[in-house]
C-alpha positions in Angstrom: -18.3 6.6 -5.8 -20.0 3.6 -7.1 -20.9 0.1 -5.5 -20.9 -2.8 -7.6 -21.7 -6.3 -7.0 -20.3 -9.3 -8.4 -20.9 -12.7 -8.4 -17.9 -15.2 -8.0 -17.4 -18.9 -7.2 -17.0 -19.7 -3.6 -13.6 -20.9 -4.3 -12.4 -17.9 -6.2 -13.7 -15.4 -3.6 -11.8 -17.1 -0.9 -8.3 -16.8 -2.5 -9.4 -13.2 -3.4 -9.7 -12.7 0.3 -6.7 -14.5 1.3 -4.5 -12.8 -1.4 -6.2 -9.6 -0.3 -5.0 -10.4 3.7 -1.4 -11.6 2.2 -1.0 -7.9 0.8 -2.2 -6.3 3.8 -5.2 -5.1 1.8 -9.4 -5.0 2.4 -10.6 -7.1 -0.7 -12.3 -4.0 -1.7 -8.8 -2.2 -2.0 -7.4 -5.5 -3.9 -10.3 -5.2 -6.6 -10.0 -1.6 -6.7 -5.8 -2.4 -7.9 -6.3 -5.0 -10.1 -8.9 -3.1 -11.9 -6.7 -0.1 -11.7 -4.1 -2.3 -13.6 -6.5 -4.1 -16.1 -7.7 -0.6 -17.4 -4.2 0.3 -17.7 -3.1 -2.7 -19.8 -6.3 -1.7 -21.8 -5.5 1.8 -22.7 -1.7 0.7 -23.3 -3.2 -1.9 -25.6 -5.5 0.9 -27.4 -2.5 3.3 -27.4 -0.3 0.9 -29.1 -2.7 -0.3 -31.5 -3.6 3.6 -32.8 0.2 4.3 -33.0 1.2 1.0 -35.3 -2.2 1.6 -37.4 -0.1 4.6 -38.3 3.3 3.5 -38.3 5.2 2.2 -41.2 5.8 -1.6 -40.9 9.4 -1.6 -42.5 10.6 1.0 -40.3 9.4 -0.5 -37.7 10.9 -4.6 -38.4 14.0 -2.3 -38.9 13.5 -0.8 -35.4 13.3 -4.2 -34.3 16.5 -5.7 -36.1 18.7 -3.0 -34.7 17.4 -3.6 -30.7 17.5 -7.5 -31.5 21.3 -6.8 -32.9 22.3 -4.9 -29.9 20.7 -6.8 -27.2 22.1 -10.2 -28.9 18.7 -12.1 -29.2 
């Protein structure tokens, strides 16, 4: 395991702390989940990216029709 230290406003580390006690959770554990979720929105990001660099655009607008069509948007 790694420590890492990080510099933050006053302000900013405050309502990390009181967002951390509102959960329940040590700050430590609060940072540890939201980094947790920003590298998952990251990799989904790069996953989605690779897949549409492959993917045929028409297919995919048609794709898009049909769930707009059945969804009423």
């Amino acid at each position: 395991m790694s420590t890492l230290t990080v510099r933050l406003p006053d302000d900013k580390h405050n309502r990390l702390k009181a967002l951390a006690a509102h959960k329940k959770l040590s700050l430590n554990k609060l940072i540890e989940e939201l980094s947790t979720q920003a590298i998952a929105e990251f990799d989904t990001e790069v996953r989605f990216k690779a897949i549409a660099a492959t993917g045929d655009k028409n297919k995919g607008l048609e794709l898009l029709d049909k769930l707009d069509s059945h969804f009423g948007s």
